[in-house]
N, C-alpha and C positions, 0 to 999 in steps of 0.2 A: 375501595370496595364499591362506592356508588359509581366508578366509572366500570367497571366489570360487567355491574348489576345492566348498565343501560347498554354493554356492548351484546349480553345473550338475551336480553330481552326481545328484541327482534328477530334474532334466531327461532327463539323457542316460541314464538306466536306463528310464526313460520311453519314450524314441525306439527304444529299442533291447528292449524290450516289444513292441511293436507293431511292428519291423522282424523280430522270430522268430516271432512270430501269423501275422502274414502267409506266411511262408515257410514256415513249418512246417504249415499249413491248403495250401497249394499242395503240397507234396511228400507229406502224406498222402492229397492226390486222384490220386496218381500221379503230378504232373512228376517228371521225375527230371533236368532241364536246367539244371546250374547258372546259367546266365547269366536263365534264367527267374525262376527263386528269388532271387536279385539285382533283378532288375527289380523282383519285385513285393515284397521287401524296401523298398526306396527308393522304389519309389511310397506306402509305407502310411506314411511319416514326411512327405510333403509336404504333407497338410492341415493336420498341426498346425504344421507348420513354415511356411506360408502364415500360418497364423491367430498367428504370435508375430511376423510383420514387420509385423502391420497393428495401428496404432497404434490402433486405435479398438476393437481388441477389446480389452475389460479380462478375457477368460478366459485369460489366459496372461503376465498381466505384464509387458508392454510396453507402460508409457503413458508420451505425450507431458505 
């Protein structure tokens, strides 16, 4: 289990990188809507999150 634990923990500090870039670049242009800042949180984690279900990209560690 502790080796699971330390293999998505890099990932998900990863996701969660790039889900405060996003939001925090939107809220210093002025939104001030939380539901805005969510949105485009979780829009900036679905490219790489796209690119780890496709098994034929080896940039992210999911091969068949």
């Amino acid at each position: 289990m502790k080796e699971l634990v330390e293999q998505i923990k890099p990932i998900a500090l990863s996701y969660a990188r790039v889900f405060i870039a996003a939001s925090l670049t939107l809220y210093l242009a002025g939104e001030r809507d939380l539901g805005a800042l969510w949105a485009a949180g979780l829009a900036s984690v679905l490219p790489p999150l796209v690119r780890w279900l496709n098994p034929n990209d080896e940039g992210f560690g999911r091969h068949n």
